[in-house]
DSSP file (Angstrom, degrees, kcal/mol; ACC not computed):
  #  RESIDUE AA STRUCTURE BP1 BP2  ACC     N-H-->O    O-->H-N    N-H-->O    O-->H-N    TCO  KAPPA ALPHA  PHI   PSI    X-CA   Y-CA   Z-CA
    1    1 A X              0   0    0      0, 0.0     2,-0.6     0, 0.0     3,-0.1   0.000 360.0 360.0 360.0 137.9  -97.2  -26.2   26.7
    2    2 A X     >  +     0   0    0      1,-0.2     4,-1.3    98,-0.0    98,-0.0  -0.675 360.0 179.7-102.8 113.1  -97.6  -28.3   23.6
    3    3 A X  H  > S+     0   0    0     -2,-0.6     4,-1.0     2,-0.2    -1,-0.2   0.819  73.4  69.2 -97.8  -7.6  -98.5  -31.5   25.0
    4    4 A X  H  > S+     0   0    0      2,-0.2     4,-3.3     1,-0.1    -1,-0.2   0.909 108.8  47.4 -62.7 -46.5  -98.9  -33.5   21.7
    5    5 A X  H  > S+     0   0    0      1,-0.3     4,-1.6     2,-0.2     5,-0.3   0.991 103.7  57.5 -57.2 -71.1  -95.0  -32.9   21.8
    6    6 A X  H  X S+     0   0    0     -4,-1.3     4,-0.7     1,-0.2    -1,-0.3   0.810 103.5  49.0  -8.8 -57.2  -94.5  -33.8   24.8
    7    7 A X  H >X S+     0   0    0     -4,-1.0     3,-3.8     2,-0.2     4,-1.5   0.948 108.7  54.1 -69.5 -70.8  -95.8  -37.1   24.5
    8    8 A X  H >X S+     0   0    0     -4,-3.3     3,-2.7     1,-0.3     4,-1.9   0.781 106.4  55.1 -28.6 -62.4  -93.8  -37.8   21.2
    9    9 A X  H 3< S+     0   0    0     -4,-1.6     4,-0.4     1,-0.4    -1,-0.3   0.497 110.9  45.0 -75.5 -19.6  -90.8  -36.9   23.2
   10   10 A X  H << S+     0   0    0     -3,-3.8    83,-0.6    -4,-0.7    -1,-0.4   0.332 112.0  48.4-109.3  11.8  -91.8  -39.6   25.8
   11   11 A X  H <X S+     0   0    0     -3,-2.7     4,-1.3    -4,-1.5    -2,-0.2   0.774 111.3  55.1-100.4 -68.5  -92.6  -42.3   23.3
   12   12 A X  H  X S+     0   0    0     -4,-1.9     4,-1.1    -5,-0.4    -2,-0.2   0.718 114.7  31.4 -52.0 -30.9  -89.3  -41.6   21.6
   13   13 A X  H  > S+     0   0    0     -4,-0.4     4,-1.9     2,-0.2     5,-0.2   0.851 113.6  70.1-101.9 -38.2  -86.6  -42.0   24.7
   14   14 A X  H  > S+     0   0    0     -5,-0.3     4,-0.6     2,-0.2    76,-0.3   0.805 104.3  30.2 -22.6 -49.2  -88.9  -44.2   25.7
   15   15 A X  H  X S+     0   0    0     -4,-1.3     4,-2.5     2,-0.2    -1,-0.2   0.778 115.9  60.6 -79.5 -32.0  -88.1  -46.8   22.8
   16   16 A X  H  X S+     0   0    0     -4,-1.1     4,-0.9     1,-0.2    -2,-0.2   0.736 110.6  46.3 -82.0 -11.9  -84.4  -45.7   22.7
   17   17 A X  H  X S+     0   0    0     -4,-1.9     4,-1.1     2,-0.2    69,-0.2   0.786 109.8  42.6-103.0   3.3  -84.4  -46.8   26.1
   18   18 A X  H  X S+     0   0    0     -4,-0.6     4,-2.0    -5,-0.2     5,-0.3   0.797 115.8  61.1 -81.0 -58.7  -86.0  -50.0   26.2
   19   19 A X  H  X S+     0   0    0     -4,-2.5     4,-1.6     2,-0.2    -2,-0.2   0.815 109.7  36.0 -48.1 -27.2  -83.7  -50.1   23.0
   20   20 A X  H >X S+     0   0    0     -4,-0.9     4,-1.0     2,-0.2     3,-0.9   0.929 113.8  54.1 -68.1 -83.9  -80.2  -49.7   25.1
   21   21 A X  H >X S+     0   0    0     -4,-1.1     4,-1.6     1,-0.3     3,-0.8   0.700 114.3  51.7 -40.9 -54.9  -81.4  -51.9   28.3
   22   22 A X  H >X S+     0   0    0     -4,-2.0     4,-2.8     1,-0.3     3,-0.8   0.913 115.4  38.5 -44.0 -71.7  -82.1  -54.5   25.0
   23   23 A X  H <X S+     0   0    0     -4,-1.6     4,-0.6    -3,-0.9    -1,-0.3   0.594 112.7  52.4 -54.6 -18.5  -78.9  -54.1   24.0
   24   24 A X  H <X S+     0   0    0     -4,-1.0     4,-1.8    -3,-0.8    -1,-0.2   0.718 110.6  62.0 -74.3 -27.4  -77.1  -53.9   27.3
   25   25 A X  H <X S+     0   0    0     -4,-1.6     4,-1.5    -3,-0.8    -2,-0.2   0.870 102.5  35.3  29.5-110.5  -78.8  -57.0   27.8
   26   26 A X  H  X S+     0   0    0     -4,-2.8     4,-0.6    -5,-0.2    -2,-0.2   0.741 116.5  58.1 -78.5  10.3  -77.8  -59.2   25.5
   27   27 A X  H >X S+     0   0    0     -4,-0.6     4,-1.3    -5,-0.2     3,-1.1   0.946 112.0  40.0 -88.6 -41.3  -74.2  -57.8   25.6
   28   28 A X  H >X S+     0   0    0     -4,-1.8     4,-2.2     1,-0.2     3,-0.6   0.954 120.7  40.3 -50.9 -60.7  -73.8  -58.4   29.1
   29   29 A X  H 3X S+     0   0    0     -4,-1.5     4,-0.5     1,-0.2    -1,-0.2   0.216 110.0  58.4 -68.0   4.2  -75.4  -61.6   29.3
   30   30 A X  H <X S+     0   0    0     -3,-1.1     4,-2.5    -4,-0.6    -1,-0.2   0.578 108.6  51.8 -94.6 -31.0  -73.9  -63.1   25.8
   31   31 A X  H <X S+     0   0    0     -4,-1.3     4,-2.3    -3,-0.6    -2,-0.2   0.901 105.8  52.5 -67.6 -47.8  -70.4  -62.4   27.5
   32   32 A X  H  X S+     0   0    0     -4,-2.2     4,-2.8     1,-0.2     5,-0.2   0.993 109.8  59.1 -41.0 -62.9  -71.5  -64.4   30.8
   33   33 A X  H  < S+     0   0    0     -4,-0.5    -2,-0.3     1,-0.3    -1,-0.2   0.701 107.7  30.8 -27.5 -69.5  -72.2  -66.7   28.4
   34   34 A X  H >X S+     0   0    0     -4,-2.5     3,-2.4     1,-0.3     4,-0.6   0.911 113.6  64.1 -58.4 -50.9  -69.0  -67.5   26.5
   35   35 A X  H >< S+     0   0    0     -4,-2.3     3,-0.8     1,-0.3     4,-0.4   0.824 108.8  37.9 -79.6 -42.6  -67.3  -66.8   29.5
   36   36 A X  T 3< S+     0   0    0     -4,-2.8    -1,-0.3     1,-0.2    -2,-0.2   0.330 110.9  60.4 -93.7  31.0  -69.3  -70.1   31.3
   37   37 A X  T <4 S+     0   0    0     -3,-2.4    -2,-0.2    -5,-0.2    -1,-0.2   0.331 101.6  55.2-118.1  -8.5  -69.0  -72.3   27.9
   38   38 A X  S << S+     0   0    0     -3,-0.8    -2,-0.2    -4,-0.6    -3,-0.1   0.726  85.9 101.7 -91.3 -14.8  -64.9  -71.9   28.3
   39   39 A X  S >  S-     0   0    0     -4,-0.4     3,-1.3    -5,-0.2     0, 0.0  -0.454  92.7 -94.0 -90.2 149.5  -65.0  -73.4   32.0
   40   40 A X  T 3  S+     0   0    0      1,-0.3    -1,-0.1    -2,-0.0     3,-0.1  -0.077 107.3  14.6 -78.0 148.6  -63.9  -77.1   31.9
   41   41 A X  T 3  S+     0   0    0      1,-0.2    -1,-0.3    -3,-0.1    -2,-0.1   0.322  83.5 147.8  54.2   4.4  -67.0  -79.6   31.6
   42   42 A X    <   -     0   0    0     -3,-1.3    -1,-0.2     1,-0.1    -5,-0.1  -0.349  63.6 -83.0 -66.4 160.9  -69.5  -77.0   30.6
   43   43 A X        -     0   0    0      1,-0.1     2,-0.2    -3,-0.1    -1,-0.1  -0.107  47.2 -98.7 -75.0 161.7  -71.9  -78.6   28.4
   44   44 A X  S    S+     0   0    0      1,-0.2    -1,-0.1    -3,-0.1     2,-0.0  -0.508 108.9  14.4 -85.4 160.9  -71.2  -79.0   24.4
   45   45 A X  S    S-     0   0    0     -2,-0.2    -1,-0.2    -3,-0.1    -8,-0.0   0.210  96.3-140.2  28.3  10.5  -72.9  -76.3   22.5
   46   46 A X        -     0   0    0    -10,-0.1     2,-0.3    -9,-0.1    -2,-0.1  -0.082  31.0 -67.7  77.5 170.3  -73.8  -73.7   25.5
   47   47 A X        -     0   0    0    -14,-0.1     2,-0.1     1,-0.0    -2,-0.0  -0.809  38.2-114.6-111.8 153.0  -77.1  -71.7   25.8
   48   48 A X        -     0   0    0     -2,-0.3     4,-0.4     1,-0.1    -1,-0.0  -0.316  23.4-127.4 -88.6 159.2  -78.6  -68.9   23.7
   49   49 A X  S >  S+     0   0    0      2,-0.2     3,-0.5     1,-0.2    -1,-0.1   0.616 113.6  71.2 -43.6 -51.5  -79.0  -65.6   25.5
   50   50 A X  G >  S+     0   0    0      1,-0.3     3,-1.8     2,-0.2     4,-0.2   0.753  84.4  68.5 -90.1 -31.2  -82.5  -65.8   24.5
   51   51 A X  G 3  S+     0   0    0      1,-0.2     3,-0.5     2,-0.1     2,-0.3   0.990 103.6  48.6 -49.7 -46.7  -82.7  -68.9   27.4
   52   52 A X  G X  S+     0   0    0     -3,-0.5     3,-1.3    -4,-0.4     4,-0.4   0.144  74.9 124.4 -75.1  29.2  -82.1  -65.8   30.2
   53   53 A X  T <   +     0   0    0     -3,-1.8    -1,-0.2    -2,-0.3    -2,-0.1   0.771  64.1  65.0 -58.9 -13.9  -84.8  -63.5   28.8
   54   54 A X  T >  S+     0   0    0     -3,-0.5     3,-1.1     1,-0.2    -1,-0.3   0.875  89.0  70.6 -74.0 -15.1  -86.4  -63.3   31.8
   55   55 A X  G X  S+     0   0    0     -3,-1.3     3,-1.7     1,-0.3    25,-0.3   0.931  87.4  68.6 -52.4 -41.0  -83.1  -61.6   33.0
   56   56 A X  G 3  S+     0   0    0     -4,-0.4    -1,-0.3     1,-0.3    -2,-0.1  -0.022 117.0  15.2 -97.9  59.7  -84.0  -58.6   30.9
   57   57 A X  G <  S+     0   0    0     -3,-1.1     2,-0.3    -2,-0.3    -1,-0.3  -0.035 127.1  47.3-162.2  40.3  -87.1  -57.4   33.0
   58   58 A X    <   -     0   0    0     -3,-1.7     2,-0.2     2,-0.1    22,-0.2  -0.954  52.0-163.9-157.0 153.8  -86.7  -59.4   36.2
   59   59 A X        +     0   0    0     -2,-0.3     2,-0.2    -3,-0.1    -4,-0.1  -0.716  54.6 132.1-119.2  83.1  -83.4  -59.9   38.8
   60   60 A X    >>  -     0   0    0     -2,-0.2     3,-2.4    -6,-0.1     4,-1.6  -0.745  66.7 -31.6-129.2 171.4  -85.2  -62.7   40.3
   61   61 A X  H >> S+     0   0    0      1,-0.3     4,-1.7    -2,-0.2     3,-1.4   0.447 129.3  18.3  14.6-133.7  -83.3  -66.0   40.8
   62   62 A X  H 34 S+     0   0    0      1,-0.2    -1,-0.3     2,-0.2     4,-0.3   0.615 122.0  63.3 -30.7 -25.4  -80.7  -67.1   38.5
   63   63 A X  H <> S+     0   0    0     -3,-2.4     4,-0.9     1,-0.2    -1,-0.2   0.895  98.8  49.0 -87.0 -29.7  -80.4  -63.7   37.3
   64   64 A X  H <X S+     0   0    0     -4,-1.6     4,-1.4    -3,-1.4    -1,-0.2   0.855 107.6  56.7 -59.8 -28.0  -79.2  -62.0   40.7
   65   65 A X  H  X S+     0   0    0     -4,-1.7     4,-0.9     2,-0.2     5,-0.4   0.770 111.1  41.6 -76.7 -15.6  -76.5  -64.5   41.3
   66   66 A X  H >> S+     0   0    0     -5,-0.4     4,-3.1    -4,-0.3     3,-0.5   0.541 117.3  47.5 -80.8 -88.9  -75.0  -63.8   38.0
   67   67 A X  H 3X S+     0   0    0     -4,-0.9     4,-0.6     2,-0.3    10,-0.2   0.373 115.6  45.7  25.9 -55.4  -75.6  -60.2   38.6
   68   68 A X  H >X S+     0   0    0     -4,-1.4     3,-1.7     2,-0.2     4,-1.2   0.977 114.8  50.6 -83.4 -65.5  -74.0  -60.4   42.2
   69   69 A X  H <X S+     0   0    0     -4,-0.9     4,-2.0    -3,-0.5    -2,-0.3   0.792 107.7  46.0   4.4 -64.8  -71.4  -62.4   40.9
   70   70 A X  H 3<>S+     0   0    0     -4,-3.1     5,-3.1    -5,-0.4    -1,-0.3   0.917 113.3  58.7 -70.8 -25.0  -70.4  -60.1   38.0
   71   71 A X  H X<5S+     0   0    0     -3,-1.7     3,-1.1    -4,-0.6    -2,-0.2   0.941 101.3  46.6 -60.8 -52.3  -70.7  -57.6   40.8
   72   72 A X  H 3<5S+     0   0    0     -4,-1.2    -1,-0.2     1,-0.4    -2,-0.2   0.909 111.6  59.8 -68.1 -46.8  -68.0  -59.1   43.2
   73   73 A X  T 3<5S-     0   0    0     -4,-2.0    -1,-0.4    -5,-0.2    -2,-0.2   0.467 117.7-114.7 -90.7  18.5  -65.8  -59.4   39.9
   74   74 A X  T < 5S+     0   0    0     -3,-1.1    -3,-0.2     1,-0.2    -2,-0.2   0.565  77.1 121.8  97.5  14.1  -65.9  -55.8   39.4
   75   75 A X      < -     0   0    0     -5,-3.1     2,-0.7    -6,-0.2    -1,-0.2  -0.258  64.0-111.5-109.3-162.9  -67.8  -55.8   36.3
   76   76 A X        -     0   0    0     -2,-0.1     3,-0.1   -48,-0.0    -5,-0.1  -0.975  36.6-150.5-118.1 111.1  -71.7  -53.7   35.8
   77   77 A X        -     0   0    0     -2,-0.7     2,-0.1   -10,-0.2   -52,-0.1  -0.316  26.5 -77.4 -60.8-172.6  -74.3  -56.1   35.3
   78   78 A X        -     0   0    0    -53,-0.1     2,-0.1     3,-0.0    -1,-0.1  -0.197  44.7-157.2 -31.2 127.6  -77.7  -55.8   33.3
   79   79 A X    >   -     0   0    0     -2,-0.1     3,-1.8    -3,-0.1     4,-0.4  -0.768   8.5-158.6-115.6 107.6  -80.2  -53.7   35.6
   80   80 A X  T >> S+     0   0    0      1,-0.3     4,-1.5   -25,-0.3     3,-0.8   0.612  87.2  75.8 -32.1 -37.4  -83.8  -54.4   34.6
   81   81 A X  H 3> S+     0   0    0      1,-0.3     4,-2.8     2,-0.2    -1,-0.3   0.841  83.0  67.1 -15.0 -69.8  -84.8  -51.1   36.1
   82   82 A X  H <> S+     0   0    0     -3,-1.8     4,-1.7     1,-0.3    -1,-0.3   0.780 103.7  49.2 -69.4 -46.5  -83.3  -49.5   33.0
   83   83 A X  H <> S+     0   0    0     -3,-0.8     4,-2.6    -4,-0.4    -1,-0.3   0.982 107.1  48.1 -33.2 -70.3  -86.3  -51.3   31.2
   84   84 A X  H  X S+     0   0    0     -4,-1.5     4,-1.4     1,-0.2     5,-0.3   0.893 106.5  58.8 -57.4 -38.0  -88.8  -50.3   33.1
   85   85 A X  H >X S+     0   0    0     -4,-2.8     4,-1.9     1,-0.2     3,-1.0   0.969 113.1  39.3 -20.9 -75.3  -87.7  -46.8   32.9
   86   86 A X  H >X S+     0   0    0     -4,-1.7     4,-2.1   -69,-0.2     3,-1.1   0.931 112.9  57.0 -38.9 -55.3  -88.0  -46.8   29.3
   87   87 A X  H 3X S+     0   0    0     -4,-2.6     4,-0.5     1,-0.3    -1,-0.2   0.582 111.7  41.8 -80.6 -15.2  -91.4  -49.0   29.6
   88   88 A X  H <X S+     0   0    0     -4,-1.4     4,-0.9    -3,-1.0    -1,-0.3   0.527 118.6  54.6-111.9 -13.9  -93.3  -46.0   32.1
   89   89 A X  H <X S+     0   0    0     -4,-1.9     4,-1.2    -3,-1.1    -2,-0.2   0.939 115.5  36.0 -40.3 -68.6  -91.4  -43.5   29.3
   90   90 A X  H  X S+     0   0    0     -4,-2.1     4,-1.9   -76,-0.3    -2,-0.2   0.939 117.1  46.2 -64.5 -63.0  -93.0  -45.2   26.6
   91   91 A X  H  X S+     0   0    0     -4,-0.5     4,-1.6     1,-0.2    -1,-0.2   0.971 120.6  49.4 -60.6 -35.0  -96.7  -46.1   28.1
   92   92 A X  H  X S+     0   0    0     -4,-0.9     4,-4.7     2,-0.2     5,-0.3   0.959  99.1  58.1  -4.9 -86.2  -96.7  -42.5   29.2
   93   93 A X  H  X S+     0   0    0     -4,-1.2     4,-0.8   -83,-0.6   -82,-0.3   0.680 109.8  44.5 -48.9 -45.1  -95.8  -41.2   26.4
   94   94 A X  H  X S+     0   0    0     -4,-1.9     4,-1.7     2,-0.2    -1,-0.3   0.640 105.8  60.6 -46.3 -48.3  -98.9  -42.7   24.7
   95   95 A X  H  X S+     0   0    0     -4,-1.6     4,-0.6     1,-0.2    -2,-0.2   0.905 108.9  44.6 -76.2 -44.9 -101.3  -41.8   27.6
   96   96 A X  H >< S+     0   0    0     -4,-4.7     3,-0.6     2,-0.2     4,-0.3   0.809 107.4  58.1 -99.6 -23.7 -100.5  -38.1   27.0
   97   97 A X  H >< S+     0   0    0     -4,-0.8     3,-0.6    -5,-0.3    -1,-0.2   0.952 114.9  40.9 -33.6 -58.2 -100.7  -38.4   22.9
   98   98 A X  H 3< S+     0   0    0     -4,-1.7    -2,-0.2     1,-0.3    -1,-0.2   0.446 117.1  42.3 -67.8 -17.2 -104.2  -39.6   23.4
   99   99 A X  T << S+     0   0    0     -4,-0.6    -1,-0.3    -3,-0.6     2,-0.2   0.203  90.7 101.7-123.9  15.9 -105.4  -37.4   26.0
  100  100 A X  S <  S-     0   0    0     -3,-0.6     2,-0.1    -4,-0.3     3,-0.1  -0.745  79.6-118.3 -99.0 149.6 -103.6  -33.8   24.5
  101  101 A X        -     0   0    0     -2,-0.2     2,-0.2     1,-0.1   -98,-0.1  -0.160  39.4 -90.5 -80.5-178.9 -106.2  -31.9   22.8
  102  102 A X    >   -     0   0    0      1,-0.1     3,-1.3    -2,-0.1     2,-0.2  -0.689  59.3 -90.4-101.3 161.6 -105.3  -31.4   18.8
  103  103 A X  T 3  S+     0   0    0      1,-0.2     3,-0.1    -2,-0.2    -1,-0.1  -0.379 111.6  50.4 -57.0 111.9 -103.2  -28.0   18.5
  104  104 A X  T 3  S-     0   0    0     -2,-0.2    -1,-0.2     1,-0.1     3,-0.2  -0.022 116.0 -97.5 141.1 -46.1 -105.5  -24.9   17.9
  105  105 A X  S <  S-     0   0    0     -3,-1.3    -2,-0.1     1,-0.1    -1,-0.1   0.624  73.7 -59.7  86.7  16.4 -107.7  -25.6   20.5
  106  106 A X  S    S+     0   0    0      1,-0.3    -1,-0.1    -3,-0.1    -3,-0.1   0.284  91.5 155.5 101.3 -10.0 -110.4  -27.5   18.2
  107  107 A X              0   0    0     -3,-0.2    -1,-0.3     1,-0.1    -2,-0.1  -0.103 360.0 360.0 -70.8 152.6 -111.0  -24.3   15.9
  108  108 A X              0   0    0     -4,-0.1    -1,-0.1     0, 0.0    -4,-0.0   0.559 360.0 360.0 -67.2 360.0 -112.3  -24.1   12.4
């Protein structure tokens, strides 16, 4: 088994999935957004996305009640999981680059 490959192959869906969960991410949580900047009295000019980052690697406070919330209205949140998936892909992915012997088996 070619492990050098291997590894690429886990570095690479490794970033395309930290790269989705990013993008799933701020689409979900830009939508919250608008959604609480229409409701009567919300504050004038809203919050950035980039205030809930901790949303995209944690469901800890604020971010499980939206999250339970969006649930209850039927809609998918954001699961942070989907990071770490990606993030044990990725660091992997790395570990076994560095530690595969070079192809050849070291011969001249």
């Amino acid at each position: 088994m070619d492990f050098k490959r291997l590894g690429t192959f886990l570095i690479i869906g490794g970033v395309a999935v930290i790269a989705a969960a990013f993008a799933w991410w701020m689409a979900f949580y830009s939508a919250i957004l608008r959604e609480l900047a229409r409701a009567p009295g919300a504050p004038a000019g809203g919050s950035s996305v980039f205030d809930l980052f901790s949303c995209f690697y944690s469901s800890r406070d604020v971010c499980g009640f939206i999250a339970g919330f969006a649930r209850m209205l039927g809609r998918t949140p954001y699961e942070p999981a989907v990071l770490w998936v990606g993030l044990v892909g990725l660091v992997a992915g790395i570990a076994i680059r560095f530690a595969a012997k070079p192809a050849g088996g070291g011969r001249a």
